[in-house]
TIPA-422950 format. One record per residue: residue number from 1; x, y negated, z negated of N, C-alpha, C in turn. Coordinates in nm, 4 decimals. Layout:
# residues N
<NUM <X Y Z> <X Y Z> <X Y Z>>
...
***
This chain:
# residues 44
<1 <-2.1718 -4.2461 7.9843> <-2.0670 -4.1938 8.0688> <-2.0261 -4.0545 8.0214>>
<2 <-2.0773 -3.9375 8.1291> <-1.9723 -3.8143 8.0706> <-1.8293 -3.8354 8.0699>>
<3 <-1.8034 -3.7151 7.9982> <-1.6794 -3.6537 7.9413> <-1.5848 -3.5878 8.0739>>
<4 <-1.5082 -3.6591 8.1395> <-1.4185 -3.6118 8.2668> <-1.2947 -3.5238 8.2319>>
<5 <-1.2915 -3.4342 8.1578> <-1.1302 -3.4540 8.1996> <-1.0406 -3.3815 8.2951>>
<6 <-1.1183 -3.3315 8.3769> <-1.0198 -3.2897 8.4902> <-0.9846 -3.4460 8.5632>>
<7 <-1.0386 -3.5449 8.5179> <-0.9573 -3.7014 8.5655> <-0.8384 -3.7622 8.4900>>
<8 <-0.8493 -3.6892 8.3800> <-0.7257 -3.6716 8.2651> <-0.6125 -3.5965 8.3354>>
<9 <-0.6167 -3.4926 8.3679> <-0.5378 -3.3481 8.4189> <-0.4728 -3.4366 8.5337>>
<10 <-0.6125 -3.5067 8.6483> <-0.5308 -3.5392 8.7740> <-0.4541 -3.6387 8.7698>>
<11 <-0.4742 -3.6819 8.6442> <-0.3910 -3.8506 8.6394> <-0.2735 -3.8117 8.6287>>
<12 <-0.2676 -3.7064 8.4759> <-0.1028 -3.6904 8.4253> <-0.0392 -3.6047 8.5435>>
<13 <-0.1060 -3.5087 8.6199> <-0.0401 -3.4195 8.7514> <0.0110 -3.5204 8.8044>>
<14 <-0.0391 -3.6591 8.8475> <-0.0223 -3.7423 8.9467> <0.1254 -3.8318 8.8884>>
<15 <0.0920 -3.8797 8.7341> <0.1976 -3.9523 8.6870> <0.3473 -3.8088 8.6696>>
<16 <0.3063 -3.7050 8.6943> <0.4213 -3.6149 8.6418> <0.5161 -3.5914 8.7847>>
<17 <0.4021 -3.5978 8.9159> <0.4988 -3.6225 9.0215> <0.5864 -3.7105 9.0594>>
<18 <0.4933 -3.8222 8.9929> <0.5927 -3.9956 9.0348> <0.6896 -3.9625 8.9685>>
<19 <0.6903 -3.9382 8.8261> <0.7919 -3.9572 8.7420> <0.9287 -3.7965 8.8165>>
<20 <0.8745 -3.7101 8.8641> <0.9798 -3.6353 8.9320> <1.0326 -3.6952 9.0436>>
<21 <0.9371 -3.7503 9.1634> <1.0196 -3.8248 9.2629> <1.0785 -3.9055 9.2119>>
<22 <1.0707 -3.9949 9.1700> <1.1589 -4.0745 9.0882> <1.3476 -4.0244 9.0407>>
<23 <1.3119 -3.9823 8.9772> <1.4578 -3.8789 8.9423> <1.5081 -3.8286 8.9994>>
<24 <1.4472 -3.7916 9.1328> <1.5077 -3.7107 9.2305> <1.5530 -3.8154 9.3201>>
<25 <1.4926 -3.9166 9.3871> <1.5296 -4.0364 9.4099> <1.6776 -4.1007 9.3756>>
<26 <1.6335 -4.1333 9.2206> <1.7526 -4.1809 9.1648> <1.9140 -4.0856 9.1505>>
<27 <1.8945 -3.9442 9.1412> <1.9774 -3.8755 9.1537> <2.0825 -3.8569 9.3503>>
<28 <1.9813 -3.8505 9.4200> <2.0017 -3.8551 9.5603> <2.1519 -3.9870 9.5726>>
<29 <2.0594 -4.1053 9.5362> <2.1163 -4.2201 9.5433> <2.2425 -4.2243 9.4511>>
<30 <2.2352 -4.1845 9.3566> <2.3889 -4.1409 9.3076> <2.4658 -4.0437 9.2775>>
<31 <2.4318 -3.9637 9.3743> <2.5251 -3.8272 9.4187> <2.6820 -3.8590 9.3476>>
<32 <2.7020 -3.7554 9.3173> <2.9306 -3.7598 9.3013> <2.9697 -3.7312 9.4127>>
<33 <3.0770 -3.7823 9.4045> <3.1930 -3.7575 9.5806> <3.2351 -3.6343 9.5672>>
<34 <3.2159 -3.5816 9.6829> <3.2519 -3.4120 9.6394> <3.4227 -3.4375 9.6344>>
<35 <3.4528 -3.3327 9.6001> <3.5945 -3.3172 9.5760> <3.6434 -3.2026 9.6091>>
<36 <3.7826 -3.2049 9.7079> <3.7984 -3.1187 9.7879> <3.8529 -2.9710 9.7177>>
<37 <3.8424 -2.8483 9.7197> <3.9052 -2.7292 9.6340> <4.0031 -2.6846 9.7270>>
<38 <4.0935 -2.6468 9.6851> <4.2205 -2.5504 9.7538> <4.2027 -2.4289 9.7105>>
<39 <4.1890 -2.3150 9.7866> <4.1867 -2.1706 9.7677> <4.3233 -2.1518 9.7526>>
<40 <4.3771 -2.0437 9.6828> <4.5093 -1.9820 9.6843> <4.4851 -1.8528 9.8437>>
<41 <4.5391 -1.8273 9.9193> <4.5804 -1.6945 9.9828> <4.6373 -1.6103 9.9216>>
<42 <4.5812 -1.5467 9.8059> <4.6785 -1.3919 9.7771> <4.6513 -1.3109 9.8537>>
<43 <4.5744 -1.2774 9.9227> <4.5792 -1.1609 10.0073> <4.6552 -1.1541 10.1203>>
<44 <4.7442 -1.0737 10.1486> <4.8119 -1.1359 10.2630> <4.7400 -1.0828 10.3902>>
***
């Protein structure tokens, strides 16, 4: 059996996307409640 490793490269490319969707996923799903800001009007 040759020596592949651009099947090395595509695996970890492949496991490095899951593992980003993932996080991005999990982040989506637990967003913070925004919270409302009050500006001051100094300018009149």
């Amino acid at each position: 059996m040759k020596f592949r490793p651009w099947l090395f490269v595509t695996a970890a490319f492949l496991l490095l996307m899951a593992a980003w969707s993932s996080l991005i996923f999990i982040a989506v799903k637990h967003r913070p409640e925004s919270v409302p800001v009050q500006t001051s009007n100094s300018n009149p």
